[in-house]
C-alpha positions in Angstrom: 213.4 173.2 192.1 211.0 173.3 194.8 207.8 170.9 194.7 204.3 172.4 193.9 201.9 172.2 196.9 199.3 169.9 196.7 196.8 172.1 196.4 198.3 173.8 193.8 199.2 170.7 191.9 195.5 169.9 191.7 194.5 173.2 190.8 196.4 172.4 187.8 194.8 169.3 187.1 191.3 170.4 187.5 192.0 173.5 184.6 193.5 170.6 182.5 190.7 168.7 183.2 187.8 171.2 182.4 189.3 172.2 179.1 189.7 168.2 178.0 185.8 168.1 178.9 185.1 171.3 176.7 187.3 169.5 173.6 185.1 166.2 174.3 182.3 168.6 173.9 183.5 170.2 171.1 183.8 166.9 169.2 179.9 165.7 170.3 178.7 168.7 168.8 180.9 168.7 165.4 179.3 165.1 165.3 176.0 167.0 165.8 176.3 169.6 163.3 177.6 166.7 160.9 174.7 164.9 161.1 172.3 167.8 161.2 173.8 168.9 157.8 173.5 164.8 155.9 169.7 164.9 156.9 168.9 168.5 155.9 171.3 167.6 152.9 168.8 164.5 151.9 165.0 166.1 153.0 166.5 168.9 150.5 166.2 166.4 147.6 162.6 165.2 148.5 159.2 166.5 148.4 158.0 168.8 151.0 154.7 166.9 151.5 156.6 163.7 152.1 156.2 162.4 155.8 158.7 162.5 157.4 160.1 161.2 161.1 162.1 164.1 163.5 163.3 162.8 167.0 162.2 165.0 170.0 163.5 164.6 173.1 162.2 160.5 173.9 159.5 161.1 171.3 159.3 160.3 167.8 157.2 162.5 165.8 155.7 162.4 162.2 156.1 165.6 159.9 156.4 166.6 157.0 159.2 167.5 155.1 158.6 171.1 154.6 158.1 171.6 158.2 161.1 169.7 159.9 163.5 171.7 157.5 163.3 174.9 159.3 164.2 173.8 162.1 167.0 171.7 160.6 168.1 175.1 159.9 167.6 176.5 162.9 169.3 173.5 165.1 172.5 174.2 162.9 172.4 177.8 163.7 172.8 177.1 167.2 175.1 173.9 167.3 177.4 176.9 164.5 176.7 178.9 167.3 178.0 176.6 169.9 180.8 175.2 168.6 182.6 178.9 168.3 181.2 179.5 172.1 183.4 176.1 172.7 186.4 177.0 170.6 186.6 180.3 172.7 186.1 178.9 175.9 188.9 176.2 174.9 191.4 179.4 174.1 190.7 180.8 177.3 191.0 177.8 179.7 194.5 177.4 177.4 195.2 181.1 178.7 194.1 180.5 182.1 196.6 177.0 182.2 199.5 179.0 180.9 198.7 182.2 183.2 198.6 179.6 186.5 201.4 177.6 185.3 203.6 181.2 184.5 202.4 182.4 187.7 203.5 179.4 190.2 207.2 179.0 187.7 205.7 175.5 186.3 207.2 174.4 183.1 206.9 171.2 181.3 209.7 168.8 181.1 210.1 166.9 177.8 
C-alpha cells in the first residue's frame, strides 16, 4: 500500500479536526439549552412581579420575572435551533471524511 502524501494526510486531519470542534460545540450548547430550561423551569413557579436577575453579555441586569421569561423562551428557540444546525453540519463533515477517505483508497486499520 502506498503512503498518503503529506498534504493529503493533513487534509485528513483538519476534516477530523473541524468536526471534533463542531461535537465540542454541540455539547456547550446542549449545556446551554439545559440550563436555559432549569431557570425557565423555576421563574415558571414564581410570581411575575418578582425581581429577578438575567445576565447580559458582562452586565447583570434586574427584571422582573414576567419579562425575562420571554426571552427564556426565545433563547431556547434558537440554541433548539442551533443544536439541529450542529447535528447536520456534524453528518456532513462525517460524509465529507468518508467521501475524501473513499476517494484517496484510505481505510482504517483495527
Amino acid at each position: 500500500m502506498d503512503q498518503l502524501p503529506p498534504q493529503e494526510w493533513r487534509r485528513l486531519k483538519a476534516l477530523r479536526q473541524e468536526q471534533r470542534d463542531i461535537v465540542n460545540k454541540l455539547n456547550i450548547l446542549e449545556n446551554d439549552l439545559t440550563e436555559t430550561k432549569l431557570v425557565a423551569e423555576a421563574l415558571d413557579k414564581v410570581d411575575p412581579d418578582r425581581k429577578c436577575y438575567r445576565s447580559q453579555g458582562d452586565i447583570l441586569m434586574e427584571q422582573k420575572v414576567r419579562d425575562v421569561i420571554p426571552a427564556l423562551k426565545k433563547s431556547r428557540e434558537q440554541l433548539e435551533a442551533m443544536i439541529e444546525s450542529a447535528k447536520k453540519d456534524i453528518t456532513e463533515k462525517g460524509k465529507a471524511i468518508q467521501a475524501f477517505m473513499a476517494e484517496k483508497n484510505i481505510t482504517v486499520r483495527k
